[in-house]
Kinemage of the C-alpha trace (Angstrom):
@kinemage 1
@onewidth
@group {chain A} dominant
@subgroup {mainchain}
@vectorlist {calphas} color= white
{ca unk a 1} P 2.725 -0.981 -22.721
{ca unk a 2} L -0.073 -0.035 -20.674
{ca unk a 3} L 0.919 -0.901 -16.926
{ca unk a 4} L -0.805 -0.469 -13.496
{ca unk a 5} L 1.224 0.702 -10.504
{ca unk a 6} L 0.425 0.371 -7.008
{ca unk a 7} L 2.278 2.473 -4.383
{ca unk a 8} L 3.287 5.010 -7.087
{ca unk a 9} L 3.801 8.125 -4.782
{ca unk a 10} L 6.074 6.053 -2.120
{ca unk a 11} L 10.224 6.093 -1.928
{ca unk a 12} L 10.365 3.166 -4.597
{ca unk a 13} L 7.157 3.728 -6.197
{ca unk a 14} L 8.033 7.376 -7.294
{ca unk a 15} L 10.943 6.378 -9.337
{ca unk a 16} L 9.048 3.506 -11.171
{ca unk a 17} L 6.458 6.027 -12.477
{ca unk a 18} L 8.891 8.431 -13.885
{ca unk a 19} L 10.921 5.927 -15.685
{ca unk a 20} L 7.635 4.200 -16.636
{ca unk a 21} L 6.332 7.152 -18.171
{ca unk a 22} L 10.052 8.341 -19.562
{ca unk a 23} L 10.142 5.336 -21.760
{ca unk a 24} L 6.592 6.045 -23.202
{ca unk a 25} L 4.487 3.779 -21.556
{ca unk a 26} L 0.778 4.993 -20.327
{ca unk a 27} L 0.909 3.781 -16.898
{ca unk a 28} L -2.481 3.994 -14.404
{ca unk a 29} L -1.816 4.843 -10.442
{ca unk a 30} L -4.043 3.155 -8.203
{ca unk a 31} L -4.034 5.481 -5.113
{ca unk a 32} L -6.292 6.141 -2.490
{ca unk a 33} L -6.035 10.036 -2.780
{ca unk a 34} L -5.346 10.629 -6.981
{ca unk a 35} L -5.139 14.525 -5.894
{ca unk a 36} L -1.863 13.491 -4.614
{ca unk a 37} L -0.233 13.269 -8.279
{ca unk a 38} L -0.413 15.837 -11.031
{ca unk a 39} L -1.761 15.367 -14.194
{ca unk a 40} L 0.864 14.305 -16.555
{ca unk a 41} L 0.926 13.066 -20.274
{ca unk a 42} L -0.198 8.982 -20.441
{ca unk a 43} L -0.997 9.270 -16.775
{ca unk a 44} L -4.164 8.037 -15.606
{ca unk a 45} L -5.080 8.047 -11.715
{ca unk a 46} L -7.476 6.035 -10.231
{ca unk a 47} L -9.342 5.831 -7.064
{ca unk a 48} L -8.343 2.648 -5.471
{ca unk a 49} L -7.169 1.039 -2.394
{ca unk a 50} L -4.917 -2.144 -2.565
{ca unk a 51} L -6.099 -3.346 0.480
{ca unk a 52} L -9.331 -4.400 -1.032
{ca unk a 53} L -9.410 -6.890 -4.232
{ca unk a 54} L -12.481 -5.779 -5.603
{ca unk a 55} L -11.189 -2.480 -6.341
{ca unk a 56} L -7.698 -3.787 -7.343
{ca unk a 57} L -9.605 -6.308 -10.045
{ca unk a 58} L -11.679 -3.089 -11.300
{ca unk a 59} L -8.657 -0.901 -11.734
{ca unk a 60} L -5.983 -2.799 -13.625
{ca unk a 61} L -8.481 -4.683 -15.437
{ca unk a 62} L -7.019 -4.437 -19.074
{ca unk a 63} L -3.516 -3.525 -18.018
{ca unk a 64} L -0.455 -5.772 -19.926
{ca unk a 65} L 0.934 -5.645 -16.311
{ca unk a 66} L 1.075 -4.299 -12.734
{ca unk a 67} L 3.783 -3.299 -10.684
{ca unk a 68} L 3.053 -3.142 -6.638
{ca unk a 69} L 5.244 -1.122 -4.857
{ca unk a 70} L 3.255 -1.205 -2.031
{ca unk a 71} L 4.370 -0.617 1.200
{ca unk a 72} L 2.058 0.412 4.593
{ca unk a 73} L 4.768 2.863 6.011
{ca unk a 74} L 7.870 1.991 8.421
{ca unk a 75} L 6.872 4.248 11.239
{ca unk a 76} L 2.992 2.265 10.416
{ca unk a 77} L 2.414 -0.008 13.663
{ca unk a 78} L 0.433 -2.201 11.692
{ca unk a 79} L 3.184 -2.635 8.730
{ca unk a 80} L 3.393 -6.470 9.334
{ca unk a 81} L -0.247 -7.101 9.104
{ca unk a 82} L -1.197 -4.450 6.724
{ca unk a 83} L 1.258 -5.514 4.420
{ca unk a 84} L 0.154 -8.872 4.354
{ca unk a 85} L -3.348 -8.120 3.836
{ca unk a 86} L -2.497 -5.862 0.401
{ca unk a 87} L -0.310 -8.560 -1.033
{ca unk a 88} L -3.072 -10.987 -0.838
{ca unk a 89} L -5.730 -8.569 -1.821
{ca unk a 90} L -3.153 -7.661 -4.562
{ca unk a 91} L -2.640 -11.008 -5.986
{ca unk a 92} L -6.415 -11.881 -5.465
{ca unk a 93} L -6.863 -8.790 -7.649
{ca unk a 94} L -4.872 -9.512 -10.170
{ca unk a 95} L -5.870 -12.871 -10.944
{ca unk a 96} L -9.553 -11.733 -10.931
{ca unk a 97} L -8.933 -9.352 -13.204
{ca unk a 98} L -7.502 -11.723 -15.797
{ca unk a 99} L -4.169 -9.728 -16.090
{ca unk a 100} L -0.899 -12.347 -16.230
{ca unk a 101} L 1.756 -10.566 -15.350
{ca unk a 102} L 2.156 -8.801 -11.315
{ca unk a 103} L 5.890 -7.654 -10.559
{ca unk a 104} L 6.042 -6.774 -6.816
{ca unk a 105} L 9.029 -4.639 -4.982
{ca unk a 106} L 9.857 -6.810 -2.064
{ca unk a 107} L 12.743 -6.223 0.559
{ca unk a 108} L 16.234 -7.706 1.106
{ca unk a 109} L 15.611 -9.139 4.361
{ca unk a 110} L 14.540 -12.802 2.449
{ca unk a 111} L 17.578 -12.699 0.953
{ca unk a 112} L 20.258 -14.881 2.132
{ca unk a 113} L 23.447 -14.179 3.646
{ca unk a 114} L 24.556 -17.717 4.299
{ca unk a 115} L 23.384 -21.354 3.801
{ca unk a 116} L 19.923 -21.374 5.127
{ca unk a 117} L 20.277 -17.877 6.777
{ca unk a 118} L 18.005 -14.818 5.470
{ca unk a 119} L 19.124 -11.348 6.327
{ca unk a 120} L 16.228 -10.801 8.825
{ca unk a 121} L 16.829 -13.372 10.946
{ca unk a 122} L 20.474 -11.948 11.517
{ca unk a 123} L 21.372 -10.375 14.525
{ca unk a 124} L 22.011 -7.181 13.832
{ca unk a 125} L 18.929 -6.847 11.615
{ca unk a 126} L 17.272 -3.568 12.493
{ca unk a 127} L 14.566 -3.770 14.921
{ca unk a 128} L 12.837 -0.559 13.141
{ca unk a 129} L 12.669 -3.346 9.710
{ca unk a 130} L 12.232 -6.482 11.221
{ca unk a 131} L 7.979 -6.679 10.928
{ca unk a 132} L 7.996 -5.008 7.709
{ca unk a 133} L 10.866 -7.736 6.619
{ca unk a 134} L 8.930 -10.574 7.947
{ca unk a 135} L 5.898 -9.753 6.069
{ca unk a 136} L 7.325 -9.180 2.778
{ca unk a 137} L 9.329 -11.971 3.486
{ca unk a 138} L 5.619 -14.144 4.130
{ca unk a 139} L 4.505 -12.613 0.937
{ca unk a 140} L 7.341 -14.084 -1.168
{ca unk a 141} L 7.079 -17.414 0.105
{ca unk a 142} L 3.147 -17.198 -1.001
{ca unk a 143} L 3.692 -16.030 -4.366
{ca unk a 144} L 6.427 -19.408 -4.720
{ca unk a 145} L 2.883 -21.351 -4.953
{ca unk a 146} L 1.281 -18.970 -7.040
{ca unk a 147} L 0.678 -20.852 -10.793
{ca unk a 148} L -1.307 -18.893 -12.434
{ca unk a 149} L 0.245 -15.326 -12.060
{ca unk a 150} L 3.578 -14.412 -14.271
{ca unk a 151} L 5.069 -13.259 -11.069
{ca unk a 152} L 8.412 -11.754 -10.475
{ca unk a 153} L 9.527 -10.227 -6.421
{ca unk a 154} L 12.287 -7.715 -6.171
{ca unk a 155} L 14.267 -7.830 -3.180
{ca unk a 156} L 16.665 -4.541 -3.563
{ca unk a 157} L 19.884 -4.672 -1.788
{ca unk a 158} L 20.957 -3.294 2.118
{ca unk a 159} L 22.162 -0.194 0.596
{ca unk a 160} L 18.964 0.980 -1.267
{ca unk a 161} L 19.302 4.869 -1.236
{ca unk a 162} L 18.104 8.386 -3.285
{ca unk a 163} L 21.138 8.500 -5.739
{ca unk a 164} L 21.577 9.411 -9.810
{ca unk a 165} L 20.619 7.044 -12.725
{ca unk a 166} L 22.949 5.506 -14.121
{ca unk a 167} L 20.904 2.779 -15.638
{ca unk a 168} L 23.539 0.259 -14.659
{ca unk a 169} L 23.034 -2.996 -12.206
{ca unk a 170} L 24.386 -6.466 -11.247
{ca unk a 171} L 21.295 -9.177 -11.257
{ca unk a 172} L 21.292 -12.067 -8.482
{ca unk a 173} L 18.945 -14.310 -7.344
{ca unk a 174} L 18.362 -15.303 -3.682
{ca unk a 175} L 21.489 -14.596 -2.407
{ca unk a 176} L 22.397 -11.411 -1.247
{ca unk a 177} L 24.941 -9.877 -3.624
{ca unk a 178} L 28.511 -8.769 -2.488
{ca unk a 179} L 29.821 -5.359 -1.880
{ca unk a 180} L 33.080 -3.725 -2.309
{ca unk a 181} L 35.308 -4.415 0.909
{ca unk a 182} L 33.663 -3.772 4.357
{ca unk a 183} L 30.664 -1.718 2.546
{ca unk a 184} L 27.235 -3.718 1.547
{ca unk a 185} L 25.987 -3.585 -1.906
{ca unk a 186} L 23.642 -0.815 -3.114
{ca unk a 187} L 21.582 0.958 -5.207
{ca unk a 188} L 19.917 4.234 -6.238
{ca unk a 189} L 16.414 4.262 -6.469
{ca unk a 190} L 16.269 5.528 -9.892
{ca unk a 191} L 18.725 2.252 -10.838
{ca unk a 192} L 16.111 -0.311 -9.099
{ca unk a 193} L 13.429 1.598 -10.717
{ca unk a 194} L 15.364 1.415 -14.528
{ca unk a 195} L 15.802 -2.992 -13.151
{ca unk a 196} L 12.021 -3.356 -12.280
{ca unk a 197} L 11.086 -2.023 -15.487
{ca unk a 198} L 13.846 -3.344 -17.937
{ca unk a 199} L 11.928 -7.079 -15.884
{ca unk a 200} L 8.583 -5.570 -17.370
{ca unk a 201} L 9.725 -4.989 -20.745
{ca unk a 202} L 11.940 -8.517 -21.271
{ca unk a 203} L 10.852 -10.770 -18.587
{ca unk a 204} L 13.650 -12.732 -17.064
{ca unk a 205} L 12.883 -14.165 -13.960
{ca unk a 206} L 9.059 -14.859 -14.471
{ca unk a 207} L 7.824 -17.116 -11.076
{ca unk a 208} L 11.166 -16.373 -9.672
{ca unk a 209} L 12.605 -13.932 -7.304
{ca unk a 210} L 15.369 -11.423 -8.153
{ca unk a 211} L 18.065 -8.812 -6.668
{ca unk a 212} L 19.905 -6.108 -7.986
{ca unk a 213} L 22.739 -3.697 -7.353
{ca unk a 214} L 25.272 -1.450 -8.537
């Protein structure tokens, strides 16, 4: 396939690319310095930033899909409305550019933890999270009216964490999945990574949100 990624030299983004381009697909980077990434085979880097829609429409223009893994930076003091802006830009994007399909790598704080209880609105959600959480949350419940995109939002689990591929996950839905005992359920990055694009390959949960974990 020949898929656009947005955020591809981040924590989650990173991982996506390599097992992108490990299972043969070409795959072009929208980033807003391409010098960041080296040249690899059925890599193509583009000059691009997400927060504008005009140059999101010219860049995946073409693509079969694109991925956003998007995310402003948790130390950014902006993250809240700066992630916010990209996602609409993103979708806006997208749509313009006539491509269908737009996976995007959400967090777990939307998912929930109880009957009409989300994970960031908890309190012992982490202060450090909570605007970033909020605003991904925000973007989620503005892709649920989105009709005309294939969409699919990946919330990862609590535990998301640098760890070996094993190419092995549980799928959920909304709720937040279980752990073992006291411990909350996780993930490698390299596992979510082998999930987002196993979704990309043989779409499951098209205009739907999903979770994974080990």
């Amino acid at each position: 396939m020949n898929i656009a990624l947005i955020g591809a030299t981040g924590f989650v983004g990173a991982p996506i690319l390599s097992e992108l381009l490990s299972r043969g697909h070409k795959v072009t980077v929208l980033a807003r310095t391409p010098s960041k990434l080296a040249p690899q085979p059925k890599l193509t880097v583009v000059a691009a930033d997400a927060l504008d829609a005009s140059q999101v429409t010219q860049a995946v223009a073409g693509h079969d899909a694109v991925i956003s893994a998007y995310n402003p930076g948790w130390s950014e003091p902006k993250i809240h409305d700066l992630h916010l802006q990209a996602s609409q830009a993103i979708v806006d994007g997208v749509k313009k550019s006539g491509v269908k399909r737009l996976l995007v790598v959400g967090g777990a704080g939307s998912l929930y933890v109880a009957p009409g209880l989300q994970l960031v609105d908890t309190p012992e959600f982490p202060a450090a999270y909570k605007q970033g959480a909020l605003a991904a949350r925000e973007a989620l419940n503005q892709l649920k009216g989105e009709s005309t995109l294939d969409w699919s939002f990946v919330s990862p689990p609590i535990g998301l964490a640098p760890g070996e591929r094993t190419g092995h996950y549980r799928l959920g839905t909304d709720q937040l999945l279980p752990g073992q005992g006291e411990q909350p359920a996780g993930i490698s990055v390299a596992d979510l990574a082998v999930a987002i694009v196993d979704e990309i390959e043989k779409p499951r949960h098209v205009q739907r949100r999903f979770t994974v974990a080990n």
